[in-house]
MDAnalysis code that builds the backbone (N, CA, C; Angstrom):
import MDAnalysis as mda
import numpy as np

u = mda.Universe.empty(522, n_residues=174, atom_resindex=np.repeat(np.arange(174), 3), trajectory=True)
u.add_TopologyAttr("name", ["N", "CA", "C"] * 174)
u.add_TopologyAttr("resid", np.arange(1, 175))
u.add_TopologyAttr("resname", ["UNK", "UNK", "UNK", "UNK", "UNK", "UNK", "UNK", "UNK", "UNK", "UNK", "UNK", "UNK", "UNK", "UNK", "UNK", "UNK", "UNK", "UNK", "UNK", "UNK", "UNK", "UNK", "UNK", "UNK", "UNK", "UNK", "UNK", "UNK", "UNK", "UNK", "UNK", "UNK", "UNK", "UNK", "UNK", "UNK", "UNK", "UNK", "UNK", "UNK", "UNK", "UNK", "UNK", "UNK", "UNK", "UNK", "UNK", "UNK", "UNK", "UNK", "UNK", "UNK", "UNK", "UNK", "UNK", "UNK", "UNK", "UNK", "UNK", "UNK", "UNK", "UNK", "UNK", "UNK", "UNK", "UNK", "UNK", "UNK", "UNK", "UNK", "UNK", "UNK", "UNK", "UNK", "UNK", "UNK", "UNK", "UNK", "UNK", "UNK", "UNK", "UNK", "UNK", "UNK", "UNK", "UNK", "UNK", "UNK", "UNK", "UNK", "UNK", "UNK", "UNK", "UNK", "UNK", "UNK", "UNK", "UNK", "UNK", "UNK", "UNK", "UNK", "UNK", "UNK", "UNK", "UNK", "UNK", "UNK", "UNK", "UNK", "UNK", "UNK", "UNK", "UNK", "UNK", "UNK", "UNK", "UNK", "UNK", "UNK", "UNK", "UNK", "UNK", "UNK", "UNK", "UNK", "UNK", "UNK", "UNK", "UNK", "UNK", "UNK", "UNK", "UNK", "UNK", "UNK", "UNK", "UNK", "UNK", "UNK", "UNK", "UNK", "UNK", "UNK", "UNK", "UNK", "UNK", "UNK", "UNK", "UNK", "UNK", "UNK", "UNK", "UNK", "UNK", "UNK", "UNK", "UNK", "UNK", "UNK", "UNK", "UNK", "UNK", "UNK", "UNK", "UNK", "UNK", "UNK", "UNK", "UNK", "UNK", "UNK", "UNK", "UNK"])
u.atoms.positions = np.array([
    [19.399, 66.659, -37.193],
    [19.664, 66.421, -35.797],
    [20.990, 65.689, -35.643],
    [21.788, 66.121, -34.586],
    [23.039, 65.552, -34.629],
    [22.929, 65.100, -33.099],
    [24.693, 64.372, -33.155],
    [24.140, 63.875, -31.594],
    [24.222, 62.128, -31.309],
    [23.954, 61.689, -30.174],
    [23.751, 60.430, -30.148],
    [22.716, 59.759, -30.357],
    [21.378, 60.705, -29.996],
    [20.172, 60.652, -30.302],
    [19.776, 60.171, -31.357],
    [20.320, 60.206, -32.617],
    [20.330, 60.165, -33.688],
    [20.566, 58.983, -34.486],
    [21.780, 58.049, -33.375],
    [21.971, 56.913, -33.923],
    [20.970, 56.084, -33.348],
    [21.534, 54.855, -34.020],
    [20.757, 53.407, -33.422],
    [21.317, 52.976, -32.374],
    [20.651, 52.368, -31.382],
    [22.033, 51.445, -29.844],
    [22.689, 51.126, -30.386],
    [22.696, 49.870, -32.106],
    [23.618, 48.786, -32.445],
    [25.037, 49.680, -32.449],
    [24.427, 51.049, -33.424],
    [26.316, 51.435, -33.427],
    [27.062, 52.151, -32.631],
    [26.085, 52.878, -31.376],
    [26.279, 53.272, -30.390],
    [26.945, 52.325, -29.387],
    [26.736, 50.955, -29.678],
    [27.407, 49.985, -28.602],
    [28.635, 50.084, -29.488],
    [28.287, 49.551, -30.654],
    [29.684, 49.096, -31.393],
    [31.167, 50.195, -31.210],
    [30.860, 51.591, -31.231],
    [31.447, 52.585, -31.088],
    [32.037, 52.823, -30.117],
    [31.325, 52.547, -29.240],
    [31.841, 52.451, -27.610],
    [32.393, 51.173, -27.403],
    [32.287, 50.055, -28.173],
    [33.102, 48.908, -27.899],
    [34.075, 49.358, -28.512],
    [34.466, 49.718, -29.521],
    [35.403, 50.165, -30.634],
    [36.288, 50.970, -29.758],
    [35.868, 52.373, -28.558],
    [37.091, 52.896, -28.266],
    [37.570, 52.231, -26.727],
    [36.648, 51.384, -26.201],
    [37.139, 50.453, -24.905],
    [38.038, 49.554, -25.941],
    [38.257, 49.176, -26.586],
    [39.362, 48.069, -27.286],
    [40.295, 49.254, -27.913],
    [40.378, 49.891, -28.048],
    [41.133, 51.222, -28.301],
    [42.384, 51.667, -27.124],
    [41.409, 51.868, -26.560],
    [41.927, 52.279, -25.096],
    [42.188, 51.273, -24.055],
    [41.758, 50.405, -24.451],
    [42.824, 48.803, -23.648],
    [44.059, 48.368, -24.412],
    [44.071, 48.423, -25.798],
    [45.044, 48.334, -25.835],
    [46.489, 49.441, -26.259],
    [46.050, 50.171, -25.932],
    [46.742, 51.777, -25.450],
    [47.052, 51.366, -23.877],
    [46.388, 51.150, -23.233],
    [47.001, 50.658, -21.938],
    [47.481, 49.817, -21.794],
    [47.430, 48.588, -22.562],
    [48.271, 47.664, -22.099],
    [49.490, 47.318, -23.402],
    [49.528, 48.562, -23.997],
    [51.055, 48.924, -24.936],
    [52.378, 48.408, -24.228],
    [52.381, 49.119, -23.536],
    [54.181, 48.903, -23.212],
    [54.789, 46.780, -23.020],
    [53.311, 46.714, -22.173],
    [53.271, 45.139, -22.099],
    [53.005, 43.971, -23.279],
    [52.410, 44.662, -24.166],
    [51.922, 43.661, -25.079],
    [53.315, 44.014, -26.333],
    [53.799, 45.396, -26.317],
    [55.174, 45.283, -27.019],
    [56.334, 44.441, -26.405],
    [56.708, 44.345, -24.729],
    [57.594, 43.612, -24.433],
    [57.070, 42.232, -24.460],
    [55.771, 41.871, -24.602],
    [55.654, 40.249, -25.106],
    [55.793, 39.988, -26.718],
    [55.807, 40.811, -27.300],
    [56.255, 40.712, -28.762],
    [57.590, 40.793, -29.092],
    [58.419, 41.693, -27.996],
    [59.405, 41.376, -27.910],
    [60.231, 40.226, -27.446],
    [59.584, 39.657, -26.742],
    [60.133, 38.475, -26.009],
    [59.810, 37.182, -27.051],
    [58.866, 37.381, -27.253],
    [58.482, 35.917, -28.595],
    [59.626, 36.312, -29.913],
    [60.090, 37.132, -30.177],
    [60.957, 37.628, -31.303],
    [62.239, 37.774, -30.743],
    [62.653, 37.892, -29.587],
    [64.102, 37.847, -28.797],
    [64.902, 36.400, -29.708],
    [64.839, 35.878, -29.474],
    [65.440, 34.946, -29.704],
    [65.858, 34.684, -31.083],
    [65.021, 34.864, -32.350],
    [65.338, 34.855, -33.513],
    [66.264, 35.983, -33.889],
    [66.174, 37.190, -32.890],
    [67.789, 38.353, -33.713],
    [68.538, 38.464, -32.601],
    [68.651, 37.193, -31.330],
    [69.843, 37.335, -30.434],
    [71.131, 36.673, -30.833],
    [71.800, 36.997, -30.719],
    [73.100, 35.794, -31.520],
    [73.289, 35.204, -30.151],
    [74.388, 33.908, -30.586],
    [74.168, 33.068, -29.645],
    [75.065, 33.547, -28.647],
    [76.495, 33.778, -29.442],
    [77.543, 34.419, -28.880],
    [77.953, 35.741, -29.302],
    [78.888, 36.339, -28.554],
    [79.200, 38.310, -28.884],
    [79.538, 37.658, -30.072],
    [79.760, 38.734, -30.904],
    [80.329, 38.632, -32.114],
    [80.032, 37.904, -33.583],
    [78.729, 36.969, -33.076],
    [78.500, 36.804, -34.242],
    [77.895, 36.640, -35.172],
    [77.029, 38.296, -35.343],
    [77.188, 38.945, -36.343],
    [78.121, 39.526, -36.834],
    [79.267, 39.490, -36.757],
    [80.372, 39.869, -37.342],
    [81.306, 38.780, -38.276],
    [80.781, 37.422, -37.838],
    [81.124, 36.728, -38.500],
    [82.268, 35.695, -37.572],
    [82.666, 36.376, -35.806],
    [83.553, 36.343, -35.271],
    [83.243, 34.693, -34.819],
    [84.358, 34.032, -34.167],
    [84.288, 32.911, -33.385],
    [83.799, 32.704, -32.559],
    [83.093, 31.768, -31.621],
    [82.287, 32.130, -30.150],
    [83.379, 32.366, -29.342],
    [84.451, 31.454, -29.162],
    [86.043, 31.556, -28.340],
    [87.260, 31.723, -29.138],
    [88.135, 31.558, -28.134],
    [89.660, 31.739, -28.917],
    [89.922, 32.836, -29.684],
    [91.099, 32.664, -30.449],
    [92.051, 33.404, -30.805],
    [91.366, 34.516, -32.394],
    [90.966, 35.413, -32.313],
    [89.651, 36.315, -32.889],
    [88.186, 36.007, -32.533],
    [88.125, 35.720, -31.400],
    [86.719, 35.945, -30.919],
    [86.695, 37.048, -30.325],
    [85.088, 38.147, -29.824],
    [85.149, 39.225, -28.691],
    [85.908, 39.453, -27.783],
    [86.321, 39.955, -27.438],
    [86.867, 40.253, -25.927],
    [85.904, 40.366, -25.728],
    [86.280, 39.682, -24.003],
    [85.160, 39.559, -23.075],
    [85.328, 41.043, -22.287],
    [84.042, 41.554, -21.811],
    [84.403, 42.960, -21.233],
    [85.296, 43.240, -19.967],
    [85.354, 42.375, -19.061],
    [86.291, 42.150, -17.794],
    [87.474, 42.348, -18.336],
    [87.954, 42.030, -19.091],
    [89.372, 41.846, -19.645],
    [89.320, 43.094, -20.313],
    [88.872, 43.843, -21.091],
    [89.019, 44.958, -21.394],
    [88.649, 45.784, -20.491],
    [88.237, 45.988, -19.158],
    [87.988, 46.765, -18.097],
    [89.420, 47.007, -18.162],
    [89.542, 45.456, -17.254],
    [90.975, 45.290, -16.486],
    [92.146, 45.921, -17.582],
    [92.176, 46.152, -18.250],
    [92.763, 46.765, -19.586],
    [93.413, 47.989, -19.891],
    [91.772, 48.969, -19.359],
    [92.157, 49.619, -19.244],
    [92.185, 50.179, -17.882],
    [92.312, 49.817, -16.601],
    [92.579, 50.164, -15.423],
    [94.054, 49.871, -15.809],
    [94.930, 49.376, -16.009],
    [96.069, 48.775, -16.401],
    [97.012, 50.007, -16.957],
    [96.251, 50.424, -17.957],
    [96.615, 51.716, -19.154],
    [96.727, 52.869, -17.977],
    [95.638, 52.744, -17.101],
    [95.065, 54.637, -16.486],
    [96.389, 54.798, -15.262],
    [96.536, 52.868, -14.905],
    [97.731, 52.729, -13.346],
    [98.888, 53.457, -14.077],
    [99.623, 52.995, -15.492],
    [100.443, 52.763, -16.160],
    [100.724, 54.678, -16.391],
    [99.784, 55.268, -16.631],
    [100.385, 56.503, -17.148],
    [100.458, 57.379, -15.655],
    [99.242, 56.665, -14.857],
    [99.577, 57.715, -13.530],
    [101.705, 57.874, -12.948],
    [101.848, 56.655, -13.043],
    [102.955, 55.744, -12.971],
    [104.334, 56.817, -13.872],
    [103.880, 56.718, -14.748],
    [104.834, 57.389, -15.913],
    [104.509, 58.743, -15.512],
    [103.425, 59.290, -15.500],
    [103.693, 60.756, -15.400],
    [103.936, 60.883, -14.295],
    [104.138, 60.713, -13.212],
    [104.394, 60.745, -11.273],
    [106.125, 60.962, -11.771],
    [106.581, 60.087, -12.455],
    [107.876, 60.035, -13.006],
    [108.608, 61.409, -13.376],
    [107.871, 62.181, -14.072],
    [108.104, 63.086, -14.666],
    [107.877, 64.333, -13.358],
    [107.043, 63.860, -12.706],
    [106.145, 65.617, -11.881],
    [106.797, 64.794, -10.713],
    [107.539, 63.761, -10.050],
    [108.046, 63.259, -8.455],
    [108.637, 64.795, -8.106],
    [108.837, 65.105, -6.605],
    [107.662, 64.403, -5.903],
    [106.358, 65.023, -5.805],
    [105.553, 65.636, -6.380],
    [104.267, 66.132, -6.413],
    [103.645, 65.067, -6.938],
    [102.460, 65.324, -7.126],
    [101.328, 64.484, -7.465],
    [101.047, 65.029, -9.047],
    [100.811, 63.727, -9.763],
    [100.734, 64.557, -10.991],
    [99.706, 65.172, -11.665],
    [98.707, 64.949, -11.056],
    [97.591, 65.649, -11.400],
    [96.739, 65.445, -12.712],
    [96.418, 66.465, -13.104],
    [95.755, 66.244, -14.591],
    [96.608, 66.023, -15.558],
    [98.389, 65.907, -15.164],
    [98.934, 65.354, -16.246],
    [98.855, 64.106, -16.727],
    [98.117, 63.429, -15.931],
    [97.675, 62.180, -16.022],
    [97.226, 61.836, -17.557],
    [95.818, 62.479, -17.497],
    [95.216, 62.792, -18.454],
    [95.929, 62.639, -20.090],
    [97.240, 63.525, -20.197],
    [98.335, 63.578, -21.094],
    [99.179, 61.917, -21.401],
    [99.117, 61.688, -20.068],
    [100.190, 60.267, -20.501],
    [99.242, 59.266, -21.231],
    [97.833, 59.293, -20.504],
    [97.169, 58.117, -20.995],
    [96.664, 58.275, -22.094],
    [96.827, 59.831, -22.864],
    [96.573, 59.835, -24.007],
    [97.108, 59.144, -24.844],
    [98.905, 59.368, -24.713],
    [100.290, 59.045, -25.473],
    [100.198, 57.713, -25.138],
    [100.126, 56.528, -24.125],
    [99.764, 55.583, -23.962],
    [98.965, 55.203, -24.942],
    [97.964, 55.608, -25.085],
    [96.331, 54.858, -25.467],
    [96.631, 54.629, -26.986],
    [96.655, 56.249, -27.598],
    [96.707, 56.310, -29.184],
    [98.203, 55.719, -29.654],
    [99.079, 56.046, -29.444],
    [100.505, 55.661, -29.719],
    [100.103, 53.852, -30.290],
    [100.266, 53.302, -28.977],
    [100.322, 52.068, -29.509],
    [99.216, 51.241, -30.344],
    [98.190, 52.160, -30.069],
    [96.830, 51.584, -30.585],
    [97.135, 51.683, -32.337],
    [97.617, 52.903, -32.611],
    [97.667, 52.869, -34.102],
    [98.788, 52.411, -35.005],
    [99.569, 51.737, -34.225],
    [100.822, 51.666, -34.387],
    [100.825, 49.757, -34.545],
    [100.160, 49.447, -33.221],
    [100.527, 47.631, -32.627],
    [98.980, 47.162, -32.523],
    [97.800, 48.005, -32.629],
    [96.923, 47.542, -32.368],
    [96.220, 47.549, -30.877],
    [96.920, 47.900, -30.366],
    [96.963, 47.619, -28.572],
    [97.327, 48.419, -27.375],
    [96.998, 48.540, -26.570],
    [97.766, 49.570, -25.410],
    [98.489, 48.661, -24.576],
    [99.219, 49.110, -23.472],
    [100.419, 48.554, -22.818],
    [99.342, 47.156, -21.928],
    [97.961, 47.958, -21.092],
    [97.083, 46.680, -20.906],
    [96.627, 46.027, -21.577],
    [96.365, 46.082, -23.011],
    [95.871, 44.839, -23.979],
    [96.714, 44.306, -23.785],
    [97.831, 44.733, -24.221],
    [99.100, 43.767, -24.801],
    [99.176, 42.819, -23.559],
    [99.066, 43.070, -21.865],
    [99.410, 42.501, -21.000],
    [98.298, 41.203, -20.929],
    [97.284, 41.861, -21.365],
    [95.447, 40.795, -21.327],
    [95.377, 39.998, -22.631],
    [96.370, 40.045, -23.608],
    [96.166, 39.272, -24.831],
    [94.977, 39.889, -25.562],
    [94.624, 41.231, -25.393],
    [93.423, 41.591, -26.343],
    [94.044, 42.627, -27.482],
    [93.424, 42.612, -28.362],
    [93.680, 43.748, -29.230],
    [92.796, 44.715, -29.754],
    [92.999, 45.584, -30.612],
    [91.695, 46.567, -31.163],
    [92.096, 46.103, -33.141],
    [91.156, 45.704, -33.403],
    [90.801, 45.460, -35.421],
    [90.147, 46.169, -35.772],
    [90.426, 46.069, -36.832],
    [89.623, 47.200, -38.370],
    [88.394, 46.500, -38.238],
    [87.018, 46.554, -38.707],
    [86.574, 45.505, -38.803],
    [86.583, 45.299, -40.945],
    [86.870, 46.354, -41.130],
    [87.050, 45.917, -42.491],
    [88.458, 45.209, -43.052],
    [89.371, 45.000, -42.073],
    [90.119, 43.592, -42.210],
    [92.025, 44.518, -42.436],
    [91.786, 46.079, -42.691],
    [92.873, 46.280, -42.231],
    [94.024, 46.464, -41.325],
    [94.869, 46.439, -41.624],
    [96.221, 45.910, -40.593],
    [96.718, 46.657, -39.560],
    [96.401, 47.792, -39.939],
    [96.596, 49.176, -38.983],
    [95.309, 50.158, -38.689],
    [95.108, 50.085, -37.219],
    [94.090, 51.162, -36.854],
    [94.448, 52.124, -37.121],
    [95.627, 52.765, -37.236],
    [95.610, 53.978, -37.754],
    [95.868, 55.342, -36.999],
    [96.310, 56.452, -36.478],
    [95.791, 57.820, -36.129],
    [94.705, 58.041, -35.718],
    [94.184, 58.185, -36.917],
    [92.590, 58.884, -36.533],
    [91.612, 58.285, -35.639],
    [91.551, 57.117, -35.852],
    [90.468, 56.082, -35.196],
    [90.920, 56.000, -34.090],
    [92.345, 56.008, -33.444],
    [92.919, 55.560, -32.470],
    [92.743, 57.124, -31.354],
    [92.670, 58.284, -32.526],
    [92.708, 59.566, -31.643],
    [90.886, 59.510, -31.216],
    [90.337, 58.725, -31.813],
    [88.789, 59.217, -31.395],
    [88.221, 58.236, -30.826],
    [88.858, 57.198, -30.802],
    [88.407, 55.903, -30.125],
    [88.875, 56.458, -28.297],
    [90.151, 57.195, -27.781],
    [90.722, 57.891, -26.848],
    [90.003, 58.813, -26.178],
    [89.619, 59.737, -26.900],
    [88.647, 60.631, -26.652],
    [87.661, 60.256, -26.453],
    [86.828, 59.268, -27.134],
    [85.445, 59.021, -26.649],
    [85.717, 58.010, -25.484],
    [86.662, 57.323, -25.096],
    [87.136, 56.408, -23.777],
    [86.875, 57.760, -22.566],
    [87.682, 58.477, -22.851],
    [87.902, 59.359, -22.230],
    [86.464, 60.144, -21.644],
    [85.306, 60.069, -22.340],
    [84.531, 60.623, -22.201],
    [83.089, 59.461, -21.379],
    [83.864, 58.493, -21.339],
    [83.276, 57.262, -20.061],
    [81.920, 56.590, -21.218],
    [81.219, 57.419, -21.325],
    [79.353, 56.775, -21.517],
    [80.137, 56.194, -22.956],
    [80.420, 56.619, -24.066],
    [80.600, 56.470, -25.694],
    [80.896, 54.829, -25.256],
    [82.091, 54.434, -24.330],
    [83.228, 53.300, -24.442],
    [82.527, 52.194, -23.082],
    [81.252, 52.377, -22.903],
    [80.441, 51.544, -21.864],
    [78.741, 51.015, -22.453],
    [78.508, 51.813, -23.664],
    [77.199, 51.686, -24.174],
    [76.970, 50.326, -25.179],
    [77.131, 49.252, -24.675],
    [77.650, 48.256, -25.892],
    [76.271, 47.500, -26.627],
    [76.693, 47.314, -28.119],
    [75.214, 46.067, -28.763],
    [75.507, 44.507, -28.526],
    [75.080, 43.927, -29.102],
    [74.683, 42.498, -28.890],
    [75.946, 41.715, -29.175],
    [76.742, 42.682, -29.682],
    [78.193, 41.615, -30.883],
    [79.217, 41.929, -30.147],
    [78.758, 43.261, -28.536],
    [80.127, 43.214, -27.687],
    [80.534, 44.466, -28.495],
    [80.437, 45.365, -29.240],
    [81.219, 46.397, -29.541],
    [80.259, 47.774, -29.054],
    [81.335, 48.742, -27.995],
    [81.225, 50.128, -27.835],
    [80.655, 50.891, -28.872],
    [79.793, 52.064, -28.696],
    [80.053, 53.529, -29.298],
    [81.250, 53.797, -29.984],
    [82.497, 53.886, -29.543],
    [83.761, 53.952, -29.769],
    [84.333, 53.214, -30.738],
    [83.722, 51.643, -30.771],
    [84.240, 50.774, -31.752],
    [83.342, 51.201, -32.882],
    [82.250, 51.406, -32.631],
    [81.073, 51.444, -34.419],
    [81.566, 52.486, -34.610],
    [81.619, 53.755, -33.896],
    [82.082, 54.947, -34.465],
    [83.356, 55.034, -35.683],
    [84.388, 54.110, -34.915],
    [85.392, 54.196, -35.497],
    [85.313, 53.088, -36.657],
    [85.098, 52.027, -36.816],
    [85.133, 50.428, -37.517],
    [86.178, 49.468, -37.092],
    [85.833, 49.711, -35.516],
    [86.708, 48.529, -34.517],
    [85.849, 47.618, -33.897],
    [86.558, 46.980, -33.505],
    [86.599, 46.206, -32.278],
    [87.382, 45.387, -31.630],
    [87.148, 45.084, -30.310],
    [88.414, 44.154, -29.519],
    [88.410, 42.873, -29.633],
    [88.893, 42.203, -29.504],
    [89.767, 40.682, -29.982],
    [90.529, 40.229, -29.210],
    [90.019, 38.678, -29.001],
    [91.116, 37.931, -28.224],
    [92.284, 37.315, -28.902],
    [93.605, 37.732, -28.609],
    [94.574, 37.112, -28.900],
    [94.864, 35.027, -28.791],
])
């Protein structure tokens, strides 16, 4: 004989207590993970950006703060509209835009570390493995993924972009 019939109440309760504690805490998942999260927040938050990287909380190689690298690059996007208007006066320059702030962006980035708005904000872009020159490559894909908005806005706990882990950057206060 199979069935419930079959058992005793004791494990018939127990069983049914077994999937009500099952199914409570299946429902109350999402909550009882963000209180586990919250009791554990604090032991892997750093205090300040950067340091897990080893960086300073302030001054001169600490994070850039993100305002300043906004303002940065609004600076860079004014700067090439500016330069290419130059080239296309009097029309509007359109998607040549696009072109200047490329030559802007990568040029100096792999070259000085910086675009024409860092340089103006005192920020820069580093290796994080401690070399002297970003380089070409990093500087052409660090551009492109700017360019592509979400990569160069998605940031972790230490203050560095998509764009920066991708590449092995990040920005720096002068």
């Amino acid at each position: 004989m199979c069935g419930t019939a079959d058992r005793d109440p004791p494990t018939a309760a127990r069983t049914l207590g077994d999937v009500r504690r099952v199914i409570g805490s299946w429902l109350d998942g999402p909550k009882a993970a963000l209180n586990d999260a919250r009791e554990h927040a604090d032991d892997e938050r750093p205090q300040w950006r950067g340091e897990g990287l080893g960086l300073p909380a302030s001054g001169s190689g600490s994070a850039a703060p993100t305002g300043r690298r906004a303002l940065a690059f609004l600076v860079d996007i004014l700067l090439a509209g500016l330069v290419t208007w130059a080239f296309t006066a009097p029309d509007v320059p359109g998607n040549y835009s696009v072109i200047g702030w490329f030559v802007i962006t990568v040029v100096p980035v792999s070259l000085a570390g910086a675009t024409p708005g860092m340089m103006l904000l005192r920020i820069w872009v580093a290796r994080v493995d401690g070399a002297t020159f970003v380089g070409p490559w990093r500087a052409i894909v660090r551009c492109l993924l700017s360019f592509l908005v979400i990569p160069a806005v998605v940031w972790n706990l230490d203050g560095r972009s998509w764009h920066d882990r991708l590449t092995g950057t990040l920005v720096l206060n002068r």
